[in-house]
N, C-alpha and C positions, 0 to 999 in steps of 0.2 A: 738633283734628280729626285723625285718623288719614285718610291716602292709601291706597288699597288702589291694587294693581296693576291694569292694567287687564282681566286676563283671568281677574280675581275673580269669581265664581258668588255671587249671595245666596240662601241657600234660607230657604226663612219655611216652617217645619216646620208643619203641617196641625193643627189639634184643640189640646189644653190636654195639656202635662207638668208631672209634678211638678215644685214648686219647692225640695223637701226633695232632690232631687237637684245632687250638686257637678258640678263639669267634667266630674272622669274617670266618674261618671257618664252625663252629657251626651253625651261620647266613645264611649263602649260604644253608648248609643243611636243615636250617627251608623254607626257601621259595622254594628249590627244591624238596624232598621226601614228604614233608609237605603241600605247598603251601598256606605259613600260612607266615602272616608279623610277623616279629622277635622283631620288633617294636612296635608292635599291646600290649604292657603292661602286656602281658598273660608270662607264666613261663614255661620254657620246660626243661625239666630234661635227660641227656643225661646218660649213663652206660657204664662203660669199661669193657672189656672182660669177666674179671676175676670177676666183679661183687664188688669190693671194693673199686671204686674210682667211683664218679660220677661230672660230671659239672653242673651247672644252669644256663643257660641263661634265663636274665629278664630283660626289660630296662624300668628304673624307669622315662624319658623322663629328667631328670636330666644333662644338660653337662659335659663332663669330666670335 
C-alpha cells in the first residue's frame, strides 16, 4: 500500500479515455481538459470504455 500525503487531491476523471493512451499521454490530458499540473502530487484516476480497466496517475516526485 502506497501513504499518500495528506493534502492529496483524488480526481476520478469524468466519462471513458483511451486506454491506447501511455502516461505522458495521460499527463498532456491532465494539464489540457483539466488544467491541472500532473506533477502537482495529487492522484487522477482515468476509465476505459468498458469500465474494467483503469490507469492512475500520481508522481510521487521520486526519479525514475
Amino acid at each position: 500500500m502506497i501513504g499518500l500525503p495528506a493534502n492529496t487531491r483524488v480526481w476520478i476523471v469524468a466519462g471513458h479515455t483511451d486506454m491506447r493512451k501511455g502516461f505522458d499521454g495521460l499527463a498532456a490530458l491532465v494539464q489540457t481538459a483539466l488544467s491541472e499540473n500532473p506533477f502537482s502530487g495529487h492522484v487522477f484516476v482515468f476509465r476505459g470504455r468498458r469500465g474494467d480497466i483503469i490507469k492512475v496517475l500520481w508522481f510521487d516526485g521520486q526519479p525514475l
